[in-house]
C-alpha atoms as one frame of an Amber mdcrd trajectory, in Angstrom:
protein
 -13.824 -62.373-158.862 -12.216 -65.619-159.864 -11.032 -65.969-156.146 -14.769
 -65.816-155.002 -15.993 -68.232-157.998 -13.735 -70.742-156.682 -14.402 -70.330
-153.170 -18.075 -70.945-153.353 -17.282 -74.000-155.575 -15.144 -75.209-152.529
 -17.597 -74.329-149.646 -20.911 -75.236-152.042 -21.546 -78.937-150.379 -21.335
 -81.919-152.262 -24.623 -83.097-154.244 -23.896 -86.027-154.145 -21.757 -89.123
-152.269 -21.700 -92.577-151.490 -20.929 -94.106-147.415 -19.878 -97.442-147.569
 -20.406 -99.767-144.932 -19.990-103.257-144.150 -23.185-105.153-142.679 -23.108
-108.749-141.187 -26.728-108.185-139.728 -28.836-108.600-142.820 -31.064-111.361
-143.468 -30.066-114.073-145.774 -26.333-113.751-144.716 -23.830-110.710-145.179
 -23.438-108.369-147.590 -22.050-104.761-148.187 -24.338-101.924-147.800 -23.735
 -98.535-149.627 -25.811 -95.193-149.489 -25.468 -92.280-151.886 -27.314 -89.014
-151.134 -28.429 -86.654-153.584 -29.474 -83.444-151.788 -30.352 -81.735-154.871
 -33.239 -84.524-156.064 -33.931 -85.265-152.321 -33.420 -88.921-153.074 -31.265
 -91.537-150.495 -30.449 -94.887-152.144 -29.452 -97.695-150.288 -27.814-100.728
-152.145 -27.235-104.034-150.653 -24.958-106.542-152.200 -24.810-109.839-151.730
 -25.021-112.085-154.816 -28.740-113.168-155.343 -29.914-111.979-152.193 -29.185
-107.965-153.251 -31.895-105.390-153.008 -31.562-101.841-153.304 -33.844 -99.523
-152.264 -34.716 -95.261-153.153 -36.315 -93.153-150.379 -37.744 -90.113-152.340
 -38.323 -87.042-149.986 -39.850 -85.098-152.186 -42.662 -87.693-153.169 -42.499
 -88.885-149.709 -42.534 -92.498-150.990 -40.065 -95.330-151.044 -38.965 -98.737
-153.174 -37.215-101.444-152.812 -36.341-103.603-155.244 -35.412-107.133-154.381
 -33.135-109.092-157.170 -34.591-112.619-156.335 -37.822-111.933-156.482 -37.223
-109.816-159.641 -40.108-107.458-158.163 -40.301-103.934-156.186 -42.245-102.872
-153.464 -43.486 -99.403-152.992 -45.065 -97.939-150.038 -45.690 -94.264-148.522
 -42.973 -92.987-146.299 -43.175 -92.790-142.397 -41.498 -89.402-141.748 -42.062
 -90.454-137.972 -39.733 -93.541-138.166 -37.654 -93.316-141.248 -35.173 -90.947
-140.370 -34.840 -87.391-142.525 -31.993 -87.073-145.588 -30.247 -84.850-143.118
 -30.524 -87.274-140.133 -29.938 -90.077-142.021 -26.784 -88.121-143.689 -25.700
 -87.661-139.798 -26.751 -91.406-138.316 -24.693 -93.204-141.401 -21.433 -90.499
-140.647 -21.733 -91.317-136.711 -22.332 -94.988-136.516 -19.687 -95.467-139.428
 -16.727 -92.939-137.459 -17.659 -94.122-134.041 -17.054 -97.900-135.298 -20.994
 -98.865-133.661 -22.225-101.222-136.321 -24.544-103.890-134.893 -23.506-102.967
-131.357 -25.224 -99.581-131.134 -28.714 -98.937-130.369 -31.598-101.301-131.670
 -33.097-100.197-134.995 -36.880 -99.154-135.157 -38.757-101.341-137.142 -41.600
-100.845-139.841 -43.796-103.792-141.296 -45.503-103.651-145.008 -48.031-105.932
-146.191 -47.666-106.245-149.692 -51.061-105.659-151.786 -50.905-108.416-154.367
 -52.493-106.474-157.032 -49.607-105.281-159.449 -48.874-101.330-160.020 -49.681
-100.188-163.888 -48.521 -96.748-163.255 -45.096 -96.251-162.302 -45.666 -92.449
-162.811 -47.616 -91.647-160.063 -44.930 -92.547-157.687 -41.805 -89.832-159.187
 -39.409 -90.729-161.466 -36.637 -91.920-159.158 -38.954 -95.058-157.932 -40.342
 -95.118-161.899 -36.266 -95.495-163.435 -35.887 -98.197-160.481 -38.836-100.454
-160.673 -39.351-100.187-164.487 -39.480-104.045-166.044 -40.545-105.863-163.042
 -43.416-106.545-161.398 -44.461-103.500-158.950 -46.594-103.994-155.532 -47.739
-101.504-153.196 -46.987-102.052-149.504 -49.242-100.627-146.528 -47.638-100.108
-143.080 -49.555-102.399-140.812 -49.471-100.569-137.357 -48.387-102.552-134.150
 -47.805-105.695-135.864 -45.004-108.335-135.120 -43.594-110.436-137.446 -44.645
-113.376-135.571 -48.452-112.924-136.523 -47.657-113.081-140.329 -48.321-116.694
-141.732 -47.049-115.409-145.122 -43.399-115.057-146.037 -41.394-111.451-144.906
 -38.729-110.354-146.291 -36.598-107.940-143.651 -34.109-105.857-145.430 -32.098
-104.098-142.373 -30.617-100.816-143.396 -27.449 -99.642-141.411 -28.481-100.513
-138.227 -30.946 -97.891-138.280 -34.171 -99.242-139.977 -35.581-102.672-140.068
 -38.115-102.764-143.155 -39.920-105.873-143.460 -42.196-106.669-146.318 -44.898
-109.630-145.970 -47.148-110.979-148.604 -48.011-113.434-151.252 -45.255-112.064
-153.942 -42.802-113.316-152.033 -44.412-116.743-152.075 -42.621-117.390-155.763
């Protein structure tokens, strides 16, 4: 019996883990990019650190919405997943493994892009959005972000901010509270 206890402890995957990767491609210079998974909360969160110009970001599965949180700013942005371009917890689990053993970085292919236009209103209800986004965004201001279909970046007369996650997913984020 003890044999079997330990062997499911052994083949029971991990709940959680962090991938660390280095990143040269994001905007406002370099920085270090790490991801930890939890597959039991269905939660991926991506941080990005590079001195002022950090931002980390939670994509919750199970409330299908995401955040990012951008340090200079000191404000988050939340907006509705797009299951049909953000990648699943298990794919993204496999894209982060591959590009990081195969070495492809910024050389493999081009990352899909999604563009948010921020809603300048400010969030009162942090709630509504799952406690993972709620913990992350609490004590700064909080927008909502809509996906603007088939837009480029070069139509936008207001500021974007493009956070670039592992080579897999450009996010940009365009509105007036990124004006301050």
């Amino acid at each position: 019996i003890v044999f079997a206890g330990l062997l499911g402890v052994f083949l029971t995957p991990a709940l959680t883990y962090n991938i660390n990767v280095n990143d040269d491609g994001n905007s406002n210079g370099s920085g270090q990019q790490s991801v930890s998974i939890n597959n039991e909360h269905n939660v991926a969160n991506v941080d990005n650190n590079n001195g002022w110009n950090s931002w980390n970001s939670i994509w919750d599965y199970q409330n299908s919405f995401a955040a990012t949180r951008l340090f200079d700013k000191q404000a988050c942005f939340v907006h509705k997943m797009n299951n049909d371009v953000m990648p699943s917890l298990q794919d993204l689990d496999a894209l982060i493994k591959e590009k990081k053993l195969q070495g492809k970085g910024p050389g493999g292919p081009a990352p899909r892009g999604l563009i948010y236009s921020i809603n300048p209103d400010k969030v009162s209800d942090l709630s509504q959005f799952g406690d993972s986004i709620s913990n992350m965004c609490s004590g700064v201001p909080t927008y909502v972000a809509e996906e603007v279909q088939g837009a480029s970046l070069l139509s936008y007369s207001q500021k974007c901010f493009i956070a670039n996650i592992l080579w897999i997913l450009n996010i940009s984020f365009c509105g007036e509270a990124l004006e301050n």
